[in-house]
Structures are given as C-alpha cells and as structure tokens.
N, C-alpha and C positions, 0 to 999 in steps of 0.2 A: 080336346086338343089332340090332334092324331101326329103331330111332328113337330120335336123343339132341335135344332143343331146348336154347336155351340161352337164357337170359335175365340179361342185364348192368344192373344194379341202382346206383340212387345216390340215395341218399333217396328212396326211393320208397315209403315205408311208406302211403300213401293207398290205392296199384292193386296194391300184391304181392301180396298175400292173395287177392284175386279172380281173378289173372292165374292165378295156380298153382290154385286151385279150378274156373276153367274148364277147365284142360290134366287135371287126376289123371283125374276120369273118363272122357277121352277116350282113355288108353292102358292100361288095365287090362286089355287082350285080347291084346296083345302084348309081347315085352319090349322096357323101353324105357328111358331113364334124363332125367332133368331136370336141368341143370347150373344154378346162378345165383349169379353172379360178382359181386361187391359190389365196390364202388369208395369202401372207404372211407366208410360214409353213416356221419352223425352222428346219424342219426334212427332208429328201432325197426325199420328196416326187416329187417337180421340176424335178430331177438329174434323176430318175425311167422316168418319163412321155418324159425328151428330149430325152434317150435312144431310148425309143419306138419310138418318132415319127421322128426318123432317118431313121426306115423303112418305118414309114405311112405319109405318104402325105398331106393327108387330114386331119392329128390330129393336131391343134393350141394352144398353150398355152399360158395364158395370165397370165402374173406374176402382182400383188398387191404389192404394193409397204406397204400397213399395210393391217388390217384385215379389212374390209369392211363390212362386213355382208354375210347373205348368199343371202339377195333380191337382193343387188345392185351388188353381181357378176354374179349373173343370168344374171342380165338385160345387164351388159356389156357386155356377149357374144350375147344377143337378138340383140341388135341393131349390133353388125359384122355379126349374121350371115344371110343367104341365103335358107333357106328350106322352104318346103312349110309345112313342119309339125317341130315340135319341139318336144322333147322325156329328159325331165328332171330327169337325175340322179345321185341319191347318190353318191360316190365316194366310199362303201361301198356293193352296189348292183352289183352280177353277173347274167347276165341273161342266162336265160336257152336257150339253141336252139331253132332258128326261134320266137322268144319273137319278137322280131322288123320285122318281114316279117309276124307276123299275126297281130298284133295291128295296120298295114299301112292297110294294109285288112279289117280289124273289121271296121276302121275308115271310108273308101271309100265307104263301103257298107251299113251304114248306117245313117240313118238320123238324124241331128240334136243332132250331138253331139258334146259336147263342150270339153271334154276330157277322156280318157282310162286312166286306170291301170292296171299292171297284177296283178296277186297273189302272194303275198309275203310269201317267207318259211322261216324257222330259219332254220341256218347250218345242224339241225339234220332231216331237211324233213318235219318237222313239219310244219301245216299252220300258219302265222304273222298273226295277226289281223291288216288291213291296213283298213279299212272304219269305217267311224265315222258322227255321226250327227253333226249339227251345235248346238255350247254351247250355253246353257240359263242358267237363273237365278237359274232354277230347278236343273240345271247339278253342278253348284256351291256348292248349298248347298248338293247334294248327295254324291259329291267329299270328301268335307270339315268333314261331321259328318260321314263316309266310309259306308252310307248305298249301294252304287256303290259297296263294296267288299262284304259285307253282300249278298249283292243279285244279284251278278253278273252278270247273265242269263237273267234276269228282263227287260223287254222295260222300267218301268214305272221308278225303280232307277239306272239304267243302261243306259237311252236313249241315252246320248251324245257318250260315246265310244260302244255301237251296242254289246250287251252282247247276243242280242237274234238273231244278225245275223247270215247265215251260211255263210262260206266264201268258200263253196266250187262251189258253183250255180254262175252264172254269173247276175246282176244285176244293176240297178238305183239306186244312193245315191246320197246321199247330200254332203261329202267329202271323198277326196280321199287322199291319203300318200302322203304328198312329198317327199318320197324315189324314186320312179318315178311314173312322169304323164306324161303322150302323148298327144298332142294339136295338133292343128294345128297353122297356122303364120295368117290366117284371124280370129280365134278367139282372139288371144292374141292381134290381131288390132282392134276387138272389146268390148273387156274388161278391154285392157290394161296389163301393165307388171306387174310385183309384186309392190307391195306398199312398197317403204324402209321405211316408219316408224315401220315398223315389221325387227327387225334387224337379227334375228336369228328365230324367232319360230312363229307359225300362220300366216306366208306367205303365207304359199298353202291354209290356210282354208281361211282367207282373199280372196284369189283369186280364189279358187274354191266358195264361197259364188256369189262373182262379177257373175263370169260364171252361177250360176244357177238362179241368179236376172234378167240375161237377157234371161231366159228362158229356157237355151240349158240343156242340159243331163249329165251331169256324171255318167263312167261307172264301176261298177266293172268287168274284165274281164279274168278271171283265167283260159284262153286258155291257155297266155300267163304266164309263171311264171320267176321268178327270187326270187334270195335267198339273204337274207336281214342279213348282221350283223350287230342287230339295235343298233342306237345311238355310232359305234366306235368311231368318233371323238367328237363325246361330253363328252362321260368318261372320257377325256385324262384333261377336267377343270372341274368335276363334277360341285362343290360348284357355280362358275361364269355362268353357263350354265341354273341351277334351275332358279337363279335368274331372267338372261334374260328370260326363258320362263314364269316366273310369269308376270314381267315386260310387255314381248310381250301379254300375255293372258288378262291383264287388257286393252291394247290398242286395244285386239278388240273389250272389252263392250263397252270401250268409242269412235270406229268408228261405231259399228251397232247399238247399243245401246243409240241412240246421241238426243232425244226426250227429253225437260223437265222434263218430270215427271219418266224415268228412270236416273238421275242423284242422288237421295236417295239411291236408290239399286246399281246403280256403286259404289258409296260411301264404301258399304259393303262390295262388289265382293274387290274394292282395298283390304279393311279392312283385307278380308280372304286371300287373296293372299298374302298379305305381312305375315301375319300371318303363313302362310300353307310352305313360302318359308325358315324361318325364322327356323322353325320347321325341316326341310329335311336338311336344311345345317348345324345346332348345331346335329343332327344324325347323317352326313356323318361325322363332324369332331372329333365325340364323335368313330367313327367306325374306322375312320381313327389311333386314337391313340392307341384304343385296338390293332389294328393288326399291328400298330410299335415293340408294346411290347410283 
C-alpha cells in the first residue's frame, strides 16, 4: 500500500463530496486507500460519503459513535491503515490536479523530511497563509495588545503567524497547516501519532513541533496546491470552538513550556487566554443578536 489519506469529518456535508472527488482521480495509478472518520455529524454527511464509496473500493468509513476529537480520529484511521506515506486532510480541502502525484515525488526525492504541504488558496485563487512559527511568550503578548495587526508584515510583532513570509517560494518551517500534511508511516513511528490531549486545535503544531525536535524538516511546498474553505466546520459552533482552541492553546505552554521557572508566565498566557476567549465570544453573541434583528 504506497498511500492512505485520512480525512476526519463532522458535519461536513457542504465540502465531502468535492473533497473525495478531487482525491479518487488522483490515486487510480497506485494502490491506495481513503480512510474518513466521522465524529458523529448530525447532518447527511455519512449518507454523501456511503454513496461515493459504492463506487470506490478503497474508500472506508468509520462512524464515531459521539465526537471524539479531531486527534483521536486521526489516530483511529492511523492504526487501520496500511500506507507507506500518510496525507492528512481536511474534509474542507480540494486538491488541485497531480497535488498527490508530486508531493509522493517531492517526498522520495528528498532528504530528510519529516513532512510536506501544499499551498493553500481561498475559493477566490487567492494565496491561504498556511505556515506559522512555533508560539512563545512574545507571540502572546503581540496577539493580546494586536501589535500583530498593527504590524502585520513585521518578523519582530508578527513572528508566530509568518507576516513576513512569502508563500509563493517553496520552503523550511517550523509548522505547517493541518488542513493537510503529508508524512510518511516511518515518521509518524518515530514521532508518534497526535497527542489526544489537544482535542480539537494545536495538534498539528504539537506534532509538527515533535517532528522538528527530532530533527527532520518540514516543508512548505506550493508545487502542489489545493483550495482551502478555512475553518467550515468550525463556524457551524463558533462560540464552543474559540473556547476549545483557547483551551487547546494553553495545553501547549503547559506541554512545551513545562520548566519551573516558566510556570509564572503560563500563569498569564492562561490569564490572557481566558481573557482573550471571553472577549471573542460576548462579540460573536453581541453579533449574533444584531443580525437576528
């Protein structure tokens, strides 16, 4: 089996359909398998996906009996599946032509990496910004007082989300989207699977952090593109969604961040997060009531 993707689903019945008819024709040449892991949708998303896979063979679907998370349904299709590479995606992501016939390429041919991305576009062709540095203390407090929007462009108040990246060059970072990332099956036995205490958000930088501690390379790689409708299934619970990614964002000061003497400053990082989350969701439901009325 040379390629298994996986794709973790939760109402998503808008982007399934397209998501899986961009990937079928691109692995008909090799053997390959499709894993998508449902977390429980209340919506036709299942009823879409069995259709499809009346014609396709290779496509499996694993139904959640409740919501899971988005690490621990990953990891349930990791250990069913068989590939020798692994290609992690959204349920939201259509990829462009030959995206998976060069990033199997990119991978083979070069050394010492630990996993690919393509280029991510919004519906309108426009480039997604998909690579980001690893968050620090700095990146907190630029987030928090919006010198990050102030100076967007900036390494110095902008460093964590890459203001001064270009995203059209191919390149080494420190993380990559988990909208999708391409691995391989001997990395992920080296690094391990996702970390379920990240239940829904900083998985992938969790686990891209893992991969770049033991050395390896992550790539930006914009041969390869696909078009990103970002965050559809997370609008569908705004308000519960902020939350958990405050929640998951404080779990990684306190996994990286795990020293003595930064336990003061996690302190504050929670302080501002609760803070900051508290803020975004008395907004959304201050927004929410304007636009009832």
């Amino acid at each position: 089996m040379l390629l298994s993707i996986i794709i973790v689903t939760y109402e998503s019945e808008d982007f399934i359909s397209k998501c899986l008819h961009t990937i079928i024709p691109q692995i008909q040449d090799f053997k390959s398998e499709v894993f998508v892991v449902d977390n429980a949708s209340a919506d036709r998303t299942c009823e879409i996906v069995k259709k499809i896979q009346a014609k396709v063979p290779n496509l499996i679907l694993i139904e959640n009996d409740e919501n899971v998370g988005f690490a621990l349904a990953n990891n349930i299709a990791i250990e069913k599946s068989k590939g020798d590479f692994l290609f992690f995606i959204n349920p939201d992501i259509e990829l462009l032509p030959e995206a998976i016939k060069k990033l199997i390429c990119f991978f083979k041919s070069e050394e010492n990496i630990g996993a690919a991305a393509p280029q991510l576009l919004n519906p309108d062709g426009t480039i997604q910004p998909s690579c980001r540095r690893f968050p620090n203390y700095w990146s907190i407090f630029c987030e928090f007082t919006g010198l990050s929007h102030l100076f967007p462009k900036t390494n110095t108040f902008n460093y964590w989300k890459m203001g001064d990246f270009d995203h059209k060059n191919q390149a080494d970072v420190e993380q990559l989207m988990g909208a999708a990332i391409f691995t391989s099956r001997g990395v992920i036995e080296k690094v391990g699977k996702f970390h379920e205490h990240f239940k829904m958000f900083f998985n992938d930088v969790d686990w891209c952090k893992r991969v770049s501690d033991a050395g390896m390379r992550l790539v930006y790689f914009p041969e390869a593109r696909a078009i990103h409708h970002l965050g559809a299934s997370v609008k569908k619970k705004k308000s519960k969604m902020v939350l958990q990614s405050h929640i998951d964002f404080f779990h990684y000061f306190e996994k990286h961040f795990n020293k003595i003497w930064h336990q003061p400053m996690n302190l504050i990082v929670g302080f501002l997060l609760f803070v900051s989350a508290l803020i975004r969701i008395i907004g959304l439901k201050i927004k929410g009531l304007i636009f009832k009325k």
